[in-house]
Each structure stands twice: as C-alpha cells, then as structure tokens.
N, C-alpha and C positions, 0 to 999 in steps of 0.2 A: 504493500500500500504506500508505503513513503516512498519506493522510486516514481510510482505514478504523480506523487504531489510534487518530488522533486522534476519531473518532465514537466508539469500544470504549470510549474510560478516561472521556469523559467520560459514557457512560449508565455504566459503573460506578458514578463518584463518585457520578452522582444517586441510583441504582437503593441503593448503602450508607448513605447520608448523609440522604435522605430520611426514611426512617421516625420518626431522633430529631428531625429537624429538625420534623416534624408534632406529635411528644411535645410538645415545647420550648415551641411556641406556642400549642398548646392550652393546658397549664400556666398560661402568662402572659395567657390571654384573648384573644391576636391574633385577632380576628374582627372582621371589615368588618360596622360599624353597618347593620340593615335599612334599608330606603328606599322609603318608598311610592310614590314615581314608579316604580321600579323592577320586572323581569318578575316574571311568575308565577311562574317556575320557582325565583326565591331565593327569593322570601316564601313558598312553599312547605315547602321544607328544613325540617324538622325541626330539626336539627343541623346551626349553620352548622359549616364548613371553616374552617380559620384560613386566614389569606393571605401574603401574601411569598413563596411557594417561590421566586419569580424569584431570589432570593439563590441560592438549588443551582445553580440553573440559570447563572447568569453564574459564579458560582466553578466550575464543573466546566468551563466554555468557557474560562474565564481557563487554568487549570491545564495541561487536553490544550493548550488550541494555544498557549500557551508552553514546553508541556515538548516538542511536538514541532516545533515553529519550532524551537526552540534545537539538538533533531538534525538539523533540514536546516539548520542554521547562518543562518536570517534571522526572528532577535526582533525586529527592529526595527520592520519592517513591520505587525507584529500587534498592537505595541504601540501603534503609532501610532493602528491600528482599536480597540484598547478607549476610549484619549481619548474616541471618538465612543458607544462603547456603554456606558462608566461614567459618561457625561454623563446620557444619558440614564437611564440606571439610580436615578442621584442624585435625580436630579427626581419618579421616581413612587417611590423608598425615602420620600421624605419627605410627598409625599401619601398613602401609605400608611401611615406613622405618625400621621399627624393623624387619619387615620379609626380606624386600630386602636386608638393608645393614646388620644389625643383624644377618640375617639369621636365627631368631628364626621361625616356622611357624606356632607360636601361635602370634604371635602379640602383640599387645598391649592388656596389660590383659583385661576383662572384665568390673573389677568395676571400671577404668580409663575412659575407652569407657562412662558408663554408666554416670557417674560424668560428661563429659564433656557433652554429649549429653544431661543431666539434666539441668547442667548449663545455655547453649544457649540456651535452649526450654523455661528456666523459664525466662530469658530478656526478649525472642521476643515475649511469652505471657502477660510478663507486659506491655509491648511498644503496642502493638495488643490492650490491654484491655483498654489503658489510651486513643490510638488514636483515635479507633473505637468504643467502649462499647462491652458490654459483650455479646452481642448478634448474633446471628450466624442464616441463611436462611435455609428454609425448602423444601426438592424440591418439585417441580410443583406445588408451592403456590410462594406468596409474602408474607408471614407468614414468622416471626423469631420467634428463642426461644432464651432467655435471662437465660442465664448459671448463671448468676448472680456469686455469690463466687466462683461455680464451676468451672470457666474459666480457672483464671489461672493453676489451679493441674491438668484438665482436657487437658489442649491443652498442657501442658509441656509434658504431658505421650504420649501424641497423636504424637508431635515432637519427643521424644523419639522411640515412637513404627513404626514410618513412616521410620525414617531413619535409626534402621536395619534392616526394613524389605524389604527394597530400598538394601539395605548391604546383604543381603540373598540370592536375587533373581538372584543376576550377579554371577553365577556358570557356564554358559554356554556357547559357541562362540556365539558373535551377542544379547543373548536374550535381554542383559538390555539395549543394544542403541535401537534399533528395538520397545521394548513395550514402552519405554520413547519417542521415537517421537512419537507414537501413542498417547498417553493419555498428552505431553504438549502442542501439538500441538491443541487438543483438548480442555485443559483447557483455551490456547490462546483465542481459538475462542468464548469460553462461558464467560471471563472476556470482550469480545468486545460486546456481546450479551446483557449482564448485567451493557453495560457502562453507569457511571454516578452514579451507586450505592453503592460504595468505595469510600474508600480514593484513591484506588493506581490503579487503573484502568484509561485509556488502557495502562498507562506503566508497568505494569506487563503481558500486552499481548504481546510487543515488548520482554522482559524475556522468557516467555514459547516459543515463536516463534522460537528467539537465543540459546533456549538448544535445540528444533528441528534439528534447522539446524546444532547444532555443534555433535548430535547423528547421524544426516545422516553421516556427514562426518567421523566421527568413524566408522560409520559402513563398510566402505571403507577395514578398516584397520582392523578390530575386528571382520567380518562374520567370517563363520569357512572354512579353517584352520585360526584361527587367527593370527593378527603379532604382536598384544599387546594388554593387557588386562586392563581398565579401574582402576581396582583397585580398593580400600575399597575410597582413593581419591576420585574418580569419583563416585561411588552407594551413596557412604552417600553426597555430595555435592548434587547428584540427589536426592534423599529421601530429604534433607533439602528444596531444591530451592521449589521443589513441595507443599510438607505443609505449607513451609512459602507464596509461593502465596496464597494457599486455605485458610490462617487465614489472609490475606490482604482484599482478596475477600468479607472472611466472606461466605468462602462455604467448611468448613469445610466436611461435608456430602458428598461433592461430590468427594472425596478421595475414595470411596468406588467404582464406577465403573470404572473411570480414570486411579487408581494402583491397581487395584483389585486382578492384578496375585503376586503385591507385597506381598499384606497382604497376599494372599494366602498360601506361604511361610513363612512367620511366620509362623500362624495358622501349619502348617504343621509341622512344627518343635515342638511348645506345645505339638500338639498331637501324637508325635511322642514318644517325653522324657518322655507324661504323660500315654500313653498306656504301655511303656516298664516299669518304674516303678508296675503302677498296676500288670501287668502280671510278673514279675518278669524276664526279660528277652527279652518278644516277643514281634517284629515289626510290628505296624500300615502298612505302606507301606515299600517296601525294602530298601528306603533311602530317608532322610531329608533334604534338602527342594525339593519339591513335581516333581520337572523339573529333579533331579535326578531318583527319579520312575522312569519318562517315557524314560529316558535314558538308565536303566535298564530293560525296558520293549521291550525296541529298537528300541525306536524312533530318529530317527539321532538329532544332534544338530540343523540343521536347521528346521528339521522339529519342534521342538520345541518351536524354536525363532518364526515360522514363525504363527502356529495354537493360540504362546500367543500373538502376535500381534494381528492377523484377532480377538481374543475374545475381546482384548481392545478396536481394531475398532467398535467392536460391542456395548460395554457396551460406547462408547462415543458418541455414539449418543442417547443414553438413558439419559445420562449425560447432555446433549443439549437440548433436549426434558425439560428434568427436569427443565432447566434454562432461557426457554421461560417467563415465567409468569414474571420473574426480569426484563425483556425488558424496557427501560424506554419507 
C-alpha cells in the first residue's frame, strides 16, 4: 500500500508543479539549441519545448520516497540511493545548462561527462561493496557470484554505461517516461518480491514506485507533440536512480531486461561509429540511436514510445519470473 501512495504524491507533485515549471522556462528561453546532425522530428517542431523537466521529476521522487521511507521508518536507505541518482542528475543539470543558457548544443564536453559519471559510480560502488559485499544474484537461482576485486571497476563502468545509455534513449516525444515507468515500476515490485534480502529493500521499492508515478505525470506533459522535454537532467538522474537501486538490490543482472531498450541504444551507437569506421564511411542503420531508425523508417513517435514500452512490459515479467526463487 505505501508504494502505491508513494507513486500517488509523487504524479501529484508532477501533474501540480509542472504546468508553472513549463511557464518559468519558457519565460527565460530554456530551449535546447537546434542541431543539424540531429532527427527530423526536432528540426521539424515549430515551437521548441523548453527542457529540464527532469528537475519535477527527481524533486517529486526525492519528496514521496523520503516522506514515505521516513513512515516505514528506513530514510537511510533511500538516501543513500539518491547519492547515486543526484550524481547523476548533477552531470546532465549542467550539460543542460551549457546548451540552454550557453546555447552551445554540444554541451558539456564529453571527458567532463565521463569524469563525473566515473567519479559517482566509483563512491557508490565503494559504499555498495563495504555495505553489502561483493557479491551480486543470479537469476532464477538463489545463487550469487562474488565479483570479489572485480566489483568495484566493474559496477563503476556498469554506473557509467547505464546512465548514458538512460542519456541516449530520450531522443523521442514520451519514449523515456513511458519505458521508465514500465521497467521501475517493475523493478518496484521484484525489490518487494525479494524483501528481506538487502540492505535497502522495501524502501527502494517506495523509490522505483515515486519515479513511476513522477514519469506518469510527465508523460502528461512530454507525449508527442510534446510541451517539454526531460533533459540530459532527467535520463541521467533516471539511468542513475535505476543502477543504483539494482546494486542496493544486489541484482545487478536484472538491468538487462528492465532497461533493455536502454542499453539497446548504446549498443547501437558502438555499432554504428564501429561499422562506419570499418567500412570507411557506411551506415549500420540510417541513424544512431536505434528509435531514430525507426523514425526514419516511419514509425510515428508514439508508435515508438508505445511498441518500446509493451517490449519492457514484456521483458519485466521475465525479470519477475527470474526473481521468484529470492522470495524469502
């Protein structure tokens, strides 16, 4: 019942708080510089979106799942999950200002991005590794493998490569709130399945619940035609909160059907830069990351948002299945 209230207040916050927040930065100009490498579908718009909503978003998840940790008596836990998801928030707030207010629409350089994202992955992998051990679940067993030395280099890359490829994915009206309440909502429900066998569980499920509920409530505002768009803020805040519950969890593994369309984007992109090297020129698919393909193949935005959802619906019950045998 309390992850439901914690989903409730925090589409509230979004669903109240949104409409001035879209005033605010219209007002001030916050709109992401066009880009001509960039899809069809922006250089299209008429009327960009301003960007940052990811701020609603992360203050409506802060709020419910600290006011409702603090009623089932364990702040601690969740607090320890924003470190990883205000890390990452930090990092695309501030590439997002060099694009908004800058108006540069490269951002914040790359090896800044990378150094900061190194940084936060390597604390929360030490803090992970001293709290819980180095050990991490194997799905549809009660079996763990013990990473032993490799943990920490191992989960800082995994923090790293989770959240930009959480940063990758939101190129499209709706897709990244829409797949993200699919697969936290999910991982909610498999940290309530597997309770008792963490440190930070079930208040990491009142967490996953309140980024549900605060992605419903963006989506309000963010289907296509959108009226503002999340932001590097908002994907890398998502891309953090996600990994850093799955290494609270200590289910690592199960990032892999949960954001499965995230990583997909990545992957998409390696093998984009790695095919057109080889060949000297020529394109793997028409465009990188992979939602732009099918955009270019013309498939509307929604239909998009709507086919990578129903796949994460799908692969989360596989995810589930997987997390039965942790059942205390």
């Amino acid at each position: 019942m309390l992850e439901l209230l914690s989903a409730g207040i925090a589409l509230v916050i979004v669903l109240l708080v949104m409409p001035g927040f879209i005033r605010f930065m219209k007002d001030r100009g916050m709109i992401q510089p066009g880009y001509d490498l960039g899809p069809d579908s922006f250089k299209k718009k008429k009327e960009k979106p301003p960007n940052m909503g990811g701020l609603v978003i992360a203050f409506a998840v802060l709020v419910a799942a600290l006011l409702i940790s603090q009623i089932a008596g364990n702040v601690m836990h969740v607090l320890l999950l924003m470190v990883a998801a205000f890390g990452g928030l930090g990092i695309g707030f501030a590439d997002d200002f060099i694009k908004d207010v800058r108006q540069h629409h490269d951002g914040l350089l790359p090896r800044y991005k990378l150094i900061g994202q190194f940084l936060v992955g390597l604390v929360f992998s030490l803090t992970t590794a001293s709290l819980l051990g180095t050990a991490i679940h194997l799905p549809f067993t009660r079996a763990t493998w013990d990473l032993s030395y490799a943990y920490v280099p191992l989960m800082t890359l995994l923090y790293v490569f989770m959240t930009n490829s959480a940063n990758l994915q939101d190129g499209v009206d709706g897709l990244m709130s829409s797949v993200t309440m699919a697969g936290s909502a999910a991982l909610g429900a498999i940290a309530l399945i597997t309770r008792g066998g963490s440190l930070s569980d079930p208040s990491i499920a009142y967490a996953c619940f309140a980024l549900t509920g605060a992605c419903l409530g963006f989506l309000f505002f963010n289907q296509h035609p959108a009226r503002i768009y999340m932001g590097d803020t908002g994907s890398m805040f998502i891309g953090s909160l996600l990994t850093g519950a799955t290494m609270l969890l200590r289910l690592q593994l199960w990032l892999l059907p949960l954001c499965f369309t995230m990583i997909l984007s990545s992957l998409s992109v390696i093998a984009q830069r790695g095919y057109y090297k080889l060949t000297g020129g020529k394109r793997l698919i028409k465009m990188s990351p992979i939602h732009h393909h099918f955009e270019m193949n013309g498939w509307s935005e929604n239909t998009i948002a709507r086919r990578y959802t129903l796949l994460i619906l799908a692969l989360s019950v596989l995810g589930a299945l997987a997390a039965l045998p942790l059942a205390p």
